[in-house]
N, C-alpha and C positions, 0 to 999 in steps of 0.2 A: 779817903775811902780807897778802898781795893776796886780796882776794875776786874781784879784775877778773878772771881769768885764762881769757880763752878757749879751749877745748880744739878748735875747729872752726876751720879752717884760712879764712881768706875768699876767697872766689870769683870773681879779678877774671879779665879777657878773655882773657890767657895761655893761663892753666889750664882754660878751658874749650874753647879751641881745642888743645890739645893731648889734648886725652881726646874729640874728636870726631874728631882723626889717628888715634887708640889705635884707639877704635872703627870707622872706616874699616881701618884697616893688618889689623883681627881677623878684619872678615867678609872683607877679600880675600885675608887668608891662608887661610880655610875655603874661600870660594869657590874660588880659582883654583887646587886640585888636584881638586875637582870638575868645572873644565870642562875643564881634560887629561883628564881622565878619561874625561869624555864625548866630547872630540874624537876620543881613542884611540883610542873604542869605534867610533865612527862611520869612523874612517881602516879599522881592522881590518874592521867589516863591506863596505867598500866594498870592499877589498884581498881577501877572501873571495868579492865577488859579482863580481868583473870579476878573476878571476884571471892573471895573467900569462903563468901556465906554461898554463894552457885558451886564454887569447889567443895564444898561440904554436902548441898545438895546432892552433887554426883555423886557423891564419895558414898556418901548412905543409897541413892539407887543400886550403884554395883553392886554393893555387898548385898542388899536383896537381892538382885538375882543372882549374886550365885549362890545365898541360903536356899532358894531356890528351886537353883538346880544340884544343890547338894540335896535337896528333898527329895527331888525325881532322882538323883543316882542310888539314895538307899534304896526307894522303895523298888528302881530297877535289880538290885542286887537281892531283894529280898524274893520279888518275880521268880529270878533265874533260879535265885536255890530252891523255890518250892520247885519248878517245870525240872530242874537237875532231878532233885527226891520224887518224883513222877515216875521221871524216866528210869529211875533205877527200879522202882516199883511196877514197872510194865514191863522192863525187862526180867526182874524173877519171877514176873507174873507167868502162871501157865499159861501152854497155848489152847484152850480149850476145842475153837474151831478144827484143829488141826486132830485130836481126839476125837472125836463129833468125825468128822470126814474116815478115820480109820474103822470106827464101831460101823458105820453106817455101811464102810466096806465087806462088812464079814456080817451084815443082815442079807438073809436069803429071802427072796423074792414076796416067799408070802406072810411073812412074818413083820408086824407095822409096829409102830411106836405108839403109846399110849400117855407113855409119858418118861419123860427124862429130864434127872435136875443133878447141876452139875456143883461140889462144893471141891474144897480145895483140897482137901484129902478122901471124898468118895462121892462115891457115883451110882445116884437113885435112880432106875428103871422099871419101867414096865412095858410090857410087850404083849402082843395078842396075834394067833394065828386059826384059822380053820382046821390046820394038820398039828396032830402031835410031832410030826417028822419037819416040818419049820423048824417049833420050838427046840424039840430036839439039836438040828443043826446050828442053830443061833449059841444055844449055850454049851454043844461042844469048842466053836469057835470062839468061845468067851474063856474057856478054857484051856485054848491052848492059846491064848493072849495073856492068861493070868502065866500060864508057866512059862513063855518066854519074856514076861516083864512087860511085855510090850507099851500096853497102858495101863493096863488091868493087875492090879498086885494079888487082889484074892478075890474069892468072888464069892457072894453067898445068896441062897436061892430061897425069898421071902417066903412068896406064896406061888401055888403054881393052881389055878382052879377053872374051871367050865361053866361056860355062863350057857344054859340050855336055850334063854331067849333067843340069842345072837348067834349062836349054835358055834363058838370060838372057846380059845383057851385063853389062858391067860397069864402072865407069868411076871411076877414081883422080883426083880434081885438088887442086890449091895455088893457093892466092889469099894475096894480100897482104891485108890490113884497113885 
């Protein structure tokens, strides 16, 4: 019999690079379902806090409102241009008061209105006084309003009659504006 017989295997460079693979291959098979796991977990919380179906939720509130307030910007734009077309129409609008305060100036004391109505190119009046010499002075000064343009372009003299009850004249005219 041999007494030599070694039962322990000897330990050259091979075999000890291969059980340093073993040991690597062991803890990366342990690790690497640990960090799927944690990647997982981390995909899943992120996928929970930024939800798709909540981002779509948003996504469709914004765009209502700014449908909107693209609603309220037409209807504002449509506002401005009537109040613009207004104002252009009150500015070639006559100034009538301002006519009205000029006739009013060149009625003599005793000479009253009866009636007056104002259109865009003439001007319905009547007037009433006690003296022929009012009316007289009223429609010379209507007269020389029509020849200097002033407001009065022509003047024409409807009716001119005497009412005996009221013991007054009475005087109908038409002017152009």
């Amino acid at each position: 019999m041999n007494t030599n017989v070694n039962l322990v295997l000897p330990k050259d460079k091979k075999s000890l690079e291969q059980q340093k693979r073993l040991i690597i291959v062991r803890i990366a098979a342990i690790v690497s379902p640990m960090v799927v796991g944690i990647i997982s977990l981390i995909i899943f919380l992120v996928t929970q806090a930024v939800n798709p179906v909540s981002l779509k939720k948003q996504q469709e509130e914004t765009i209502n409102k700014i449908t909107k307030l693209q609603d309220t910007k037409i209807k504002l734009f449509i506002v401005n241009d009537r109040l613009d077309k207004i104002n252009e129409l009150l500015e070639k609008r006559r100034n009538f008061s301002d006519d009205i305060n000029i006739l009013l100036s060149k009625t003599p004391n005793e000479v009253f209105f009866e009636n007056l109505e104002f259109d865009n190119l003439a001007l319905l009046l009547t007037v009433y006084s006690a003296s022929l010499r009012g009316i007289d002075e009223f429609i010379n000064n209507l007269i020389d309003m029509a020849e200097k343009k002033e407001v009065i372009l022509s003047l024409v003299i409807d009716t001119l009659t005497f009412d005996k009850d009221k013991n007054n004249y009475s005087v109908s005219l038409k002017s152009k504006l």
